[in-house]
DOKE-817493 format. One line per 3 residues: their letters; for each residue x, y, z of C-alpha. Coordinates in steps of 0.2 Angstrom, whole numbers, plus 5000, padded with zeros to 4 digits. Example, Ala and Ser with C-alpha at 12.3 -4.5 7.8 and 13.67 -1.06 7.14 Angstrom:
REM residues 2
as	5062:4978:5039 | 5068:4995:5036
END
This chain:
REM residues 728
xxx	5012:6011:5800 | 5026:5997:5801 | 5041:5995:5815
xxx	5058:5989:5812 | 5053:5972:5817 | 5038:5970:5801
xxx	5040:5956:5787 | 5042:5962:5771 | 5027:5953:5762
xxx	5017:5966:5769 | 5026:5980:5764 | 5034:5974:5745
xxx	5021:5961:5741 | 5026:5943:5744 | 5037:5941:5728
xxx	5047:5956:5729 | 5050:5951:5749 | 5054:5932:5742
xxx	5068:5940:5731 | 5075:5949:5745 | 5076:5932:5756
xxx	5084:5922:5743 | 5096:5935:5737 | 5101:5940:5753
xxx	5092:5934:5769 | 5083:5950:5773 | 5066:5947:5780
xxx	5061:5963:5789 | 5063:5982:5789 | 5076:5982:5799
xxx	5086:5969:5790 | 5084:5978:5774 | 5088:5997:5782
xxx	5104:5988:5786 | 5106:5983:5768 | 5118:6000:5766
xxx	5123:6007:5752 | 5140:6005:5745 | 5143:6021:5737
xxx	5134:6034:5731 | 5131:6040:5711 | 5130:6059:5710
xxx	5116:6066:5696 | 5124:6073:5681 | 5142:6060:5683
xxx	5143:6049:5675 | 5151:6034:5679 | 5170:6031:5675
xxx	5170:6017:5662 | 5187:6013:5660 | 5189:6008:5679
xxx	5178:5995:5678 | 5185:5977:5680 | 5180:5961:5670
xxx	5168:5946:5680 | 5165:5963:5692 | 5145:5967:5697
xxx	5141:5984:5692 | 5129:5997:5691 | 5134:6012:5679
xxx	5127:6028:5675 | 5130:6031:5657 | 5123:6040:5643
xxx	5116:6030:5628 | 5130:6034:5610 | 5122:6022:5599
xxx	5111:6008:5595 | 5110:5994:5583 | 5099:5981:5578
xxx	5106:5965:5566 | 5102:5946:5564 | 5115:5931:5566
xxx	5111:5914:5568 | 5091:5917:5567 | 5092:5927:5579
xxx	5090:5945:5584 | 5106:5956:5592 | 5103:5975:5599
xxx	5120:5981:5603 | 5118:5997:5614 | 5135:6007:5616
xxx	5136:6018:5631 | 5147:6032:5635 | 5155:6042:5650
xxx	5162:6053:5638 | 5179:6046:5637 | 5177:6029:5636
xxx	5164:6016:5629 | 5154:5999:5635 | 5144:5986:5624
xxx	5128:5980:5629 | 5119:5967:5622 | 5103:5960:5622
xxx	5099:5946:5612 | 5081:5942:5605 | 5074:5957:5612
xxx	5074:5969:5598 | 5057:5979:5607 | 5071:5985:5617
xxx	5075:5997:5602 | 5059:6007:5605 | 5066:6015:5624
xxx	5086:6012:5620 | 5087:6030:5610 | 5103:6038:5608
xxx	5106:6055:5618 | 5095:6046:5633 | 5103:6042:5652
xxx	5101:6028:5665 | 5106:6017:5675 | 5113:6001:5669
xxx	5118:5984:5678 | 5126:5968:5675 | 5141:5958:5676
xxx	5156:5964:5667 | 5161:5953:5651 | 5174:5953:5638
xxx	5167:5948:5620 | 5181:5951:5605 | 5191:5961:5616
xxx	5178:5974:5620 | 5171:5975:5636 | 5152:5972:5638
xxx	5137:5968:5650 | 5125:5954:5642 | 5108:5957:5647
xxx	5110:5971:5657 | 5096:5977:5667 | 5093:5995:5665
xxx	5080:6010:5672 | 5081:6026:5661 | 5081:6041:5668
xxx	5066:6051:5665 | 5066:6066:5649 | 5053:6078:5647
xxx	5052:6096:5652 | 5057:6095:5669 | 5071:6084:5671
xxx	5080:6089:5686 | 5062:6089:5694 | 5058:6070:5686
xxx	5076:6063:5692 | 5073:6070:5710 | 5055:6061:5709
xxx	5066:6045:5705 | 5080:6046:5713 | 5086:6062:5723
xxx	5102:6070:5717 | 5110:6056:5726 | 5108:6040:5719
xxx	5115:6025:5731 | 5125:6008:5724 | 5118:5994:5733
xxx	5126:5977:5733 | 5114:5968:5722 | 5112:5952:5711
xxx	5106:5951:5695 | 5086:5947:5699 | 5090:5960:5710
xxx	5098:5977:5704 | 5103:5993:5713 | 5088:6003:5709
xxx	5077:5989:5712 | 5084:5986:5731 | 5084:6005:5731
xxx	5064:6007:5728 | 5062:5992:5739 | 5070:6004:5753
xxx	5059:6019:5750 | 5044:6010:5753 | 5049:6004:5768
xxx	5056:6021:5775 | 5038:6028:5767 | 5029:6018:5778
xxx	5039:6016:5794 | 5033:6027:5807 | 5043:6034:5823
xxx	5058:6024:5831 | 5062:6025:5848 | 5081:6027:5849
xxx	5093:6014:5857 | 5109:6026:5857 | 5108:6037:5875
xxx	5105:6053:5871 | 5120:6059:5878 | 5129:6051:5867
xxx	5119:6057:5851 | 5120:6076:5858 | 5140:6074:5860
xxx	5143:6068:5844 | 5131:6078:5836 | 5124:6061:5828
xxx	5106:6061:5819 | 5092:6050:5829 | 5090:6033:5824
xxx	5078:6034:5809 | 5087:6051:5803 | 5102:6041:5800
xxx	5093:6030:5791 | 5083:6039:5780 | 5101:6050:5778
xxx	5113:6036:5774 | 5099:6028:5758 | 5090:6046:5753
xxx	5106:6059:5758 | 5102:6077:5755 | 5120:6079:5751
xxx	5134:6068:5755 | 5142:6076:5772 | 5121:6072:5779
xxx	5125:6052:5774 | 5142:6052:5781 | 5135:6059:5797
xxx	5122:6043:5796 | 5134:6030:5793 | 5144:6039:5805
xxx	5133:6034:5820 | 5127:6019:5811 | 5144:6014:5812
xxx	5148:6017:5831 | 5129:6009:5835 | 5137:5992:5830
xxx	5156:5997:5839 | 5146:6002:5856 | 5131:5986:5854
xxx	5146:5974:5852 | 5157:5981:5866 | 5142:5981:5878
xxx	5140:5964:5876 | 5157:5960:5879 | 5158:5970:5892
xxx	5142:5961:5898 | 5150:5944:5896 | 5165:5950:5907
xxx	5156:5956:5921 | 5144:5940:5922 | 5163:5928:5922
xxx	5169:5940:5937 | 5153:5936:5947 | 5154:5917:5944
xxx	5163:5912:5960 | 5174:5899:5957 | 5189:5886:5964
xxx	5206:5892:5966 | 5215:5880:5955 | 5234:5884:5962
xxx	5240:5869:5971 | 5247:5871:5989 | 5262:5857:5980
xxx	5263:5859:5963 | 5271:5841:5963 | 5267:5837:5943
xxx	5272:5856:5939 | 5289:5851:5944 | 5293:5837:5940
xxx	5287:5844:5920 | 5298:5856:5923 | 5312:5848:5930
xxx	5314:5835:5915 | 5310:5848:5901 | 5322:5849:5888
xxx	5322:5866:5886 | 5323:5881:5895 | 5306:5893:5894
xxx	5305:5909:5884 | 5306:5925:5893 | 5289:5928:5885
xxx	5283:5908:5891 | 5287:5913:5908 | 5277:5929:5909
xxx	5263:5921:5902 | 5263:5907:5915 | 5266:5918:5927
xxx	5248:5927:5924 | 5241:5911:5920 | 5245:5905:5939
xxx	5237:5924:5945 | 5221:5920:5935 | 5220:5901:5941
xxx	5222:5908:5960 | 5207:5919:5959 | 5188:5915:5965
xxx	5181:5920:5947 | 5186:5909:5932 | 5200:5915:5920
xxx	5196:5919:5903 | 5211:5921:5892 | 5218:5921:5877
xxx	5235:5914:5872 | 5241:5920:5852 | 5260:5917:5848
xxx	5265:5911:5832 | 5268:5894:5826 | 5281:5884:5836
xxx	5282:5899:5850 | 5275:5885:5863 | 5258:5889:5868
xxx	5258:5871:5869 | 5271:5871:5883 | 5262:5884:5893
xxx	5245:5875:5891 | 5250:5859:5897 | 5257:5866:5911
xxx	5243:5877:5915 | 5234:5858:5913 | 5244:5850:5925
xxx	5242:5866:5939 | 5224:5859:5938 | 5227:5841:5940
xxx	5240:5843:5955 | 5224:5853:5964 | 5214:5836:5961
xxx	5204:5844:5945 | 5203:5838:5926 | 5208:5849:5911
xxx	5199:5846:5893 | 5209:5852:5879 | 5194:5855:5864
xxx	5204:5853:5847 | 5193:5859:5829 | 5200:5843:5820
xxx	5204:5825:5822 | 5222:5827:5816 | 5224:5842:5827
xxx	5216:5832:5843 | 5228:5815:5839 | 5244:5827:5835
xxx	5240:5837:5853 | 5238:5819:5860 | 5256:5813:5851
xxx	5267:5827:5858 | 5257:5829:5875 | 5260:5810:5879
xxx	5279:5815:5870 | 5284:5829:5882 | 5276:5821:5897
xxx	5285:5802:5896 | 5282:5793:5912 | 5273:5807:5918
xxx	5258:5803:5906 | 5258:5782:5914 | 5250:5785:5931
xxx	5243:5768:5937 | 5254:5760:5923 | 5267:5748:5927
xxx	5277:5759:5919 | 5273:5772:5934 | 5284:5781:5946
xxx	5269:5786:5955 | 5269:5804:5949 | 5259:5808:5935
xxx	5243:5808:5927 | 5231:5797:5913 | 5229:5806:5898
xxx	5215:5801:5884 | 5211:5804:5868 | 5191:5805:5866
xxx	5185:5808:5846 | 5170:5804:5837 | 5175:5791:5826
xxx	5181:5779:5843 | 5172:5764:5846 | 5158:5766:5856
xxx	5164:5755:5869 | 5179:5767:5870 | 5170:5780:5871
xxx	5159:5772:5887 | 5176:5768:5896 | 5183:5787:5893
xxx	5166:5793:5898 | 5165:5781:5913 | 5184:5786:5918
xxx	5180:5805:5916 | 5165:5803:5928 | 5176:5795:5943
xxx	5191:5806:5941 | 5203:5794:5934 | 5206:5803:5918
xxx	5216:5821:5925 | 5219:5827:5905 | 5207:5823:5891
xxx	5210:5828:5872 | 5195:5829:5860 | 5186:5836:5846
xxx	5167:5841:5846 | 5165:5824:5854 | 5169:5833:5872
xxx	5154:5843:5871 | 5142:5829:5866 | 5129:5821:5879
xxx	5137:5807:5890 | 5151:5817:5893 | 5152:5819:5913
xxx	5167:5826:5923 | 5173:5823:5942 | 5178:5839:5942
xxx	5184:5848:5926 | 5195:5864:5932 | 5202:5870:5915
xxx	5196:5871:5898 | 5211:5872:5885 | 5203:5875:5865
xxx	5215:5878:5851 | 5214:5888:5836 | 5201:5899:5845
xxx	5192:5906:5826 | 5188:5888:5824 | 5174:5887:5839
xxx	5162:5901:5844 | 5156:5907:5863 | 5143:5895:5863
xxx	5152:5878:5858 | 5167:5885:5872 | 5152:5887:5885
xxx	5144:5869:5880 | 5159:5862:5887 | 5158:5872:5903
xxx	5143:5869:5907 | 5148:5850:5910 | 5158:5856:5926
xxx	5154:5857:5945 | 5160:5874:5946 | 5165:5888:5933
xxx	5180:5880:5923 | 5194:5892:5919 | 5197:5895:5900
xxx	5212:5896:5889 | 5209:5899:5870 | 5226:5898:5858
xxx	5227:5904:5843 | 5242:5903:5831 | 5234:5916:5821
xxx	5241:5933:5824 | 5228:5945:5829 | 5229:5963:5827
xxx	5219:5973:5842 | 5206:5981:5836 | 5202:5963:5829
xxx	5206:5957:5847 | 5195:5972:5856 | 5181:5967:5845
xxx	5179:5948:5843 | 5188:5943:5861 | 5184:5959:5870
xxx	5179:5947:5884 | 5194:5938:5886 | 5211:5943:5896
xxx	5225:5943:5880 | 5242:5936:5882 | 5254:5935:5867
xxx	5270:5926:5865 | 5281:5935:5850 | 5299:5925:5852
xxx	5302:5910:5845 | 5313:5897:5855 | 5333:5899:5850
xxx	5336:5888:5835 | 5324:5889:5825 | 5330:5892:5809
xxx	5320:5903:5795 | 5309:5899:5783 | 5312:5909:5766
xxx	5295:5908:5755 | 5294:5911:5735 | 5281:5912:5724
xxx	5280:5902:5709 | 5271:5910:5693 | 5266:5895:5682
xxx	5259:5910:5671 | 5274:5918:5668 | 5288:5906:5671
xxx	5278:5886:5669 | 5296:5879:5670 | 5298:5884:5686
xxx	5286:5871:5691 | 5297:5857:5685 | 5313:5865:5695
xxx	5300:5863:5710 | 5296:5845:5708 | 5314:5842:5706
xxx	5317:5853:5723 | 5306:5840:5732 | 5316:5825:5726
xxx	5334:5835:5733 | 5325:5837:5749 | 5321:5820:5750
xxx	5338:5814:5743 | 5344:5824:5759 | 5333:5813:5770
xxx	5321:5826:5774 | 5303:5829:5771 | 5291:5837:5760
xxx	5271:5842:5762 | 5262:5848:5745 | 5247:5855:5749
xxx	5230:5857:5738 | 5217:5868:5740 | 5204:5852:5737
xxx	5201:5833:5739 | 5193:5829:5721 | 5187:5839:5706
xxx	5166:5839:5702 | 5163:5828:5686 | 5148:5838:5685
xxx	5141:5853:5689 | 5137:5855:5709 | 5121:5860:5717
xxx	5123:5871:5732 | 5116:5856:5741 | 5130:5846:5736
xxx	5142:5859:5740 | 5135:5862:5756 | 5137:5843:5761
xxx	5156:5842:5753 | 5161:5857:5765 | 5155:5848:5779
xxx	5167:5833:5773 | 5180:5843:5773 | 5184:5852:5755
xxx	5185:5870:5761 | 5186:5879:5744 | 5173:5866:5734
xxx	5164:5875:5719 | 5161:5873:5701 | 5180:5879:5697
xxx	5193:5867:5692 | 5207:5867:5705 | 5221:5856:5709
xxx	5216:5842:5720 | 5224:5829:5730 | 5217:5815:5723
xxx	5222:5818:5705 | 5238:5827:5708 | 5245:5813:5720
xxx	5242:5799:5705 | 5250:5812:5694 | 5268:5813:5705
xxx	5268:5797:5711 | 5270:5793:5690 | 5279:5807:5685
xxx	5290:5819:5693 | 5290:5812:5710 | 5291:5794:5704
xxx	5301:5783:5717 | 5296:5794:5731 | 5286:5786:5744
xxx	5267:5798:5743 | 5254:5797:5753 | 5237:5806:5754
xxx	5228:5813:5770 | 5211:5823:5767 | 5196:5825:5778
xxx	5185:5811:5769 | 5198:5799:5775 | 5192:5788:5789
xxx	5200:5795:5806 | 5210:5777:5808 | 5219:5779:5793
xxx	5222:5797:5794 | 5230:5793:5811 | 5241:5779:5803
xxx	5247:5790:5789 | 5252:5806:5800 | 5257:5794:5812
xxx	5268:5786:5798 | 5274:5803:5790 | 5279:5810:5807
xxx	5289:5793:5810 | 5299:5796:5793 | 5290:5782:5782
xxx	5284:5792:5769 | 5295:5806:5760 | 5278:5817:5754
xxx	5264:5820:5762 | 5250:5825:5749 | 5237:5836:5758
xxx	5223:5849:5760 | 5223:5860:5773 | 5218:5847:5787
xxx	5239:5850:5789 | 5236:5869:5793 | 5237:5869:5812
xxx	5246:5858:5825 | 5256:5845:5813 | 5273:5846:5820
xxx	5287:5834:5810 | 5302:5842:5814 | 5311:5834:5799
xxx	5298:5844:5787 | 5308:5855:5778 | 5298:5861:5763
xxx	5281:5861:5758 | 5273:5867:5741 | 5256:5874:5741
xxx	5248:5873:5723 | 5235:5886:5720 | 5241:5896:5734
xxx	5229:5910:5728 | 5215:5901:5734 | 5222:5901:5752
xxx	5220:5917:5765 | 5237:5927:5770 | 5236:5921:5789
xxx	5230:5904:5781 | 5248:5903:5769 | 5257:5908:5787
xxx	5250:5894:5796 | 5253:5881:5783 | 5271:5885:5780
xxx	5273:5886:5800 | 5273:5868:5796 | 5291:5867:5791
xxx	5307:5873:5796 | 5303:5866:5814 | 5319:5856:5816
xxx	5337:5861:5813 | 5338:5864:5795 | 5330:5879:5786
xxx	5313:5877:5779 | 5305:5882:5762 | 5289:5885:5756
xxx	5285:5888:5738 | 5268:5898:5734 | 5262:5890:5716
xxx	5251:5900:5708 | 5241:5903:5690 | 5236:5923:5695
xxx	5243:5935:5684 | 5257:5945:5691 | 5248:5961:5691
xxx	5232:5952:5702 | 5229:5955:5718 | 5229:5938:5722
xxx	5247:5936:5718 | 5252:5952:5726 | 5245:5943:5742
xxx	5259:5931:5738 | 5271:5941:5735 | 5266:5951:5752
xxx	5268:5932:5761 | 5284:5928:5753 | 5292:5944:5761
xxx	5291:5944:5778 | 5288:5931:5792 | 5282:5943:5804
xxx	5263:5936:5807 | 5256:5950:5814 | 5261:5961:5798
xxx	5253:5947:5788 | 5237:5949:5798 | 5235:5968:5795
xxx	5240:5963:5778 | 5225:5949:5778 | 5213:5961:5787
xxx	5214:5974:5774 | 5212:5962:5758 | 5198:5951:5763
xxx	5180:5954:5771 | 5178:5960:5787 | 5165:5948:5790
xxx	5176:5935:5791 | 5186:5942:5803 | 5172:5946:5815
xxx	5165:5928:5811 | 5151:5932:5800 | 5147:5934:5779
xxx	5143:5952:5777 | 5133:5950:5763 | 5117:5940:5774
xxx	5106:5951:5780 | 5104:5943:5798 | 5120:5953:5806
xxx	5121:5967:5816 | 5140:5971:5809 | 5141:5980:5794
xxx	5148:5995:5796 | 5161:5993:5806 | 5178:5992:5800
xxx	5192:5986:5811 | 5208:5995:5804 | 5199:6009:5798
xxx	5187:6011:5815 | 5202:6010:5828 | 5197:6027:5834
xxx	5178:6023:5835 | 5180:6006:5843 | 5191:6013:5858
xxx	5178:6027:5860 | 5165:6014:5860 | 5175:6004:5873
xxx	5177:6018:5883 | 5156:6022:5882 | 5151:6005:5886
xxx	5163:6002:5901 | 5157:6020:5909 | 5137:6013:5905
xxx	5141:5997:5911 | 5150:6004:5926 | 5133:6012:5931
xxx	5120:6001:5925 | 5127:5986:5923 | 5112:5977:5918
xxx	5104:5993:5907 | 5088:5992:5917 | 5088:6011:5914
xxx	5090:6010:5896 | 5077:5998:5890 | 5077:6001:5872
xxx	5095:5997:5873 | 5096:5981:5883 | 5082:5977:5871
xxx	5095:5980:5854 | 5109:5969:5865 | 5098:5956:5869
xxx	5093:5955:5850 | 5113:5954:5845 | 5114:5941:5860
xxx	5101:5930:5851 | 5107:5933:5834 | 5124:5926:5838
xxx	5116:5913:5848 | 5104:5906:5830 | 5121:5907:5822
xxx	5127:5896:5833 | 5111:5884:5830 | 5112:5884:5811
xx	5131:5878:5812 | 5128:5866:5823
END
């Protein structure tokens, strides 16, 4: 008999189990009892045929109208037509005229494939297909197959429904008893089936209430392992013990304040006001700081930074990007003027030294940072992954800033901990709205602060999509937009969704390495990129304008002259990819265009066009796009165009794309733990989950009297942990 934890091989043979791996990471019984279905076909309906979208996977239950066997070309075509009654689908399968033999008219299966369109008709090329079995007993022959329930599995085209769906019977067939993680207190409340009920319910339901029932407690299993473990991470930061970082005379506090241009936000002084309670306390702060762009996180951090210097410790601000980390450096060295020259002769004797420390300095730079660090010279230090790295030492880092939180997982936060004498205190931004189920599930273990007002005078940013589809003149009245802006002496971003277009066809190695240089949407499609479009312009419509490019295969040196020279009004267009997104701030940005906006995520579009409209004249952001108008993708745009509220846009965002991007994972691999839960839809659940894990935790802290439990955390503690490992 096999456990949760046996490979596959011995189970399905090693090329069945090889075919799993590849198409979806599963490994083991457990990985592929979490494989769930998607929806469930009910014997003797037949699948609604007209509903069925073009370049879609599907797997329909359809009976067989006609078949037809001809020649063209030297070759043989069968052309099957199926039917739901109402409407019809091609298929087509080319040189296999055998086919013709078990393809009768009158018969029923299952039939999967990718959704084409060939002479207006749609059609599935090659689809693969299982018939269900005729003879005299045919209910008796389709329960033998099937059951009257037939579950829809995400699958790939080596790898059907039925196929993933065999593949999961054997392994229920040979599995033998499970102990059960959930307490049975919980199960007997909820009236939930025990563990290996609900998964033999949720892939071989007797009827459909018994699945939902399993998915039901399949579902709160993730919600109650995931709050656990948060709830586990806050308990072990309130028993670090910890330095007080609230000076007796907050002398750099007040002189920052004092010669601050601007008064703080009624929201800014309620979140400083926590701040200086969590920095007070013997156990390390761990917060998180959202606002949208321009509401002055940025302000509140570096005040909370210099809190920690004036009680004689070091803050480390941890940025995702190079352009981020020299734009925080700009504006922080900006706000603080004289402040920022301690042991300068420029010095009034107050202040601190402030450094920038990347990975592409010199290493003789980086040796004099490190050095400076290790004796305390340095009180505020700005980097990228470079602050995490070995050689880094501090005297005594207090406070560790990090920006654009989704960007850096627990263990990259904690790697930079670890490099201080005591527990640092942590501060996380994000510009990124984040509704709160998302904010219970993915920072349950962090204290949430959020600053919703924007300082007085900012002026509105009014969005609006462009349909090259439907209206491609519009595109020249945009070009000719930029050049009025520019004529008025302000400036203009234009953003693309890639650096260069492949001459050839990519391997996924080559795409993989591409990612890592910074070309986020790289693929095999065509897209607009910078470098051809910026030649284009330059040429063209924006001739006379002075362009430049800034991309993440530039070296740092000259990323840093160009934002440094854009910022400083020497060039009228900056022609970008989204290395702009988060923490560019010139003022005298007023519009950006983003060209294959479709391509971009609704918090992602937010983010970028935060960019302008950050000075005194009204910002404008045009959305260019080649989606039909009835796509979802441009009713994405149109939902970004009318409203500004982010949060809105996040519920928006969270409802249109994967949850496993929001919770930090790909769904579709079969390594995670999450695949159930549904943030919007689960609100409920996950509160009911919070409220169970506190109450266990409350009384076993440690689960010592629930070993099959603690054993299940400790697995999703692991698993995040690899995750960690293979990004790294």
């Amino acid at each position: 008999m096999a456990t949760l934890a046996t490979r596959l091989p011995n189970i399905l043979g090693d090329r069945t189990a090889a075919v799993l791996e590849k198409s979806f990471g599963i490994t083991t019984i457990n990985e592929l009892l979490r494989h769930y279905p998607r929806r469930y076909v009910v014997r003797g309906e037949l699948t609604d045929i007209s509903k069925l979208l073009v370049d879609e996977d599907v797997t329909i239950l359809a009976e067989i109208e006609a078949v037809k066997l001809r020649r063209a070309n030297g070759k043989s075509i069968l052309e099957v037509v199926v039917t739901d009654g109402s409407a019809k689908l091609s298929l087509t399968f080319f040189n296999q005229a055998w086919r013709e033999k078990d393809l009768k008219a009158g018969r029923v299966g299952l039939f999967a494939g990718k959704v084409g369109v060939f002479n207006g008709k749609r059609q599935l090329s090659h689809p693969d297909f299982q018939l269900i079995p005729d003879g005299e007993n045919v209910d008796a022959a389709i329960a033998e197959f099937a059951g009257k329930f037939l579950p829809v599995y995400p699958a790939t085209s080596k790898l059907p429904s039925w196929k993933v769906m065999q593949c999961v019977k054997l392994a229920l067939d040979s599995l033998e008893d499970l102990p059960d993680y959930l307490p049975e207190e919980i199960t007997k409340q909820h009236n939930y089936p025990n563990l290996k009920t609900a998964f033999e319910e949720i892939h071989q339901p007797s009827d459909l209430e018994s699945a939902e029932n399993a998915r039901q407690r399949l579902t709160f299993d993730e919600a109650l392992l995931l709050q656990i473990l948060l709830g586990q991470r806050r308990l072990e930061i309130e028993s670090l013990s910890t330095r007080s970082r609230t000076p007796n005379t907050p002398v750099l506090v007040a002189e920052f304040e004092k010669n601050l241009p601007f008064s703080y936000t009624k929201g800014q002084i309620e979140v400083n006001e926590q701040i200086e309670l969590d920095l007070s306390r013997k156990f390390p702060m761990h917060r998180l700081l959202q606002g949208e762009v321009g509401s002055g996180k940025t302000v509140v951090a570096l005040r909370a930074m210099l809190s920690v210097v004036d009680s004689a410790g070091q803050a480390a601000l941890l940025a995702p990007t190079e352009v981020l980390a020299q734009q925080h450096y700009r504006t922080i060295n900006k706000i603080l003027g004289d402040l920022a020259m301690h042991g300068t002769l420029g010095s009034n004797g107050i202040g601190t030294q402030i450094e920038l420390l990347t990975g592409s300095l010199p290493t003789s730079k980086k040796k004099e940072i490190h050095t400076r660090l290790a004796n305390g010279e340095i009180g505020i230090v700005i980097g990228t992954h470079a602050l995490i790295s070995e050689g880094v030492t501090f005297s005594d880092l207090g406070l560790v800033v990090v920006d654009e939180q989704h960007r850096f997982g627990v263990e990259q936060r904690d790697a930079l901990k670890v490099k201080a004498k005591y527990p640092p205190h942590l501060l996380v931004m994000t510009a990124t709205p984040i509704p709160r189920t998302v904010a219970m599930t993915v920072f349950g273990d962090l204290d949430i602060s959020t600053l919703r007002e924007l300082p007085s005078g900012r002026v509105p940013i009014s969005t609006h999509v462009i349909s090259v589809l439907e209206k491609p003149h519009f595109l020249s009245r945009a070009w000719q937009r930029v050049k009025e802006e520019v004529a008025k002496g302000h400036q203009v971003y234009i953003v693309a969704p890639r650096i260069s277009n492949p001459n050839k066809k990519l391997s996924e190695r080559e795409i993989a390495a591409a990612l890592l240089l910074g070309e986020e949407y790289l693929d095999n499609e065509q897209m607009v990129a910078v470098e051809e479009i910026a030649p284009e312009l330059a040429t063209g419509d924006l001739k006379g304008l002075k362009i430049a490019v800034l991309h993440g295969r530039q070296p740092s040196d000259l990323k840093e002259q160009t934002m440094a020279a854009f910022s400083q009004g020497q060039i009228d267009v900056l022609i970008a990819t989204t290395v702009i997104e988060v923490g560019v701030d010139v003022p005298n940005a007023s519009m950006m265009v983003i060209m294959d906006a479709d391509r971009f995520g609704v918090s992602q579009l937010h983010q970028l066009r935060g960019r302008v409209g950050r000075g005194k004249v009204p910002g404008l952001c045009l959305l260019v796009s080649n989606a039909s108008e009835e796509s979802q993708s441009m009713q994405r745009l149109n939902a970004v165009a009318s409203t500004l509220d982010g949060f809105e846009l996040a519920r928006i965002d969270l409802e249109q794309r994967k949850e496993g991007d929001v919770l930090g994972r790909s769904q579709s691999g079969g390594k995670s733990h999450l695949r159930l839960l549904r943030v919007l839809r689960d609100e409920e659940l996950i509160d009911r989950a919070k409220e169970m894990a506190n109450k266990i935790l409350s009384i076993d802290p440690k689960l010592n009297k629930l070993p099959e439990l603690r054993d299940e955390i400790e697995k999703l503690r692991i698993d995040e942990a690899a995750r960690f490992m293979d990004k790294s």
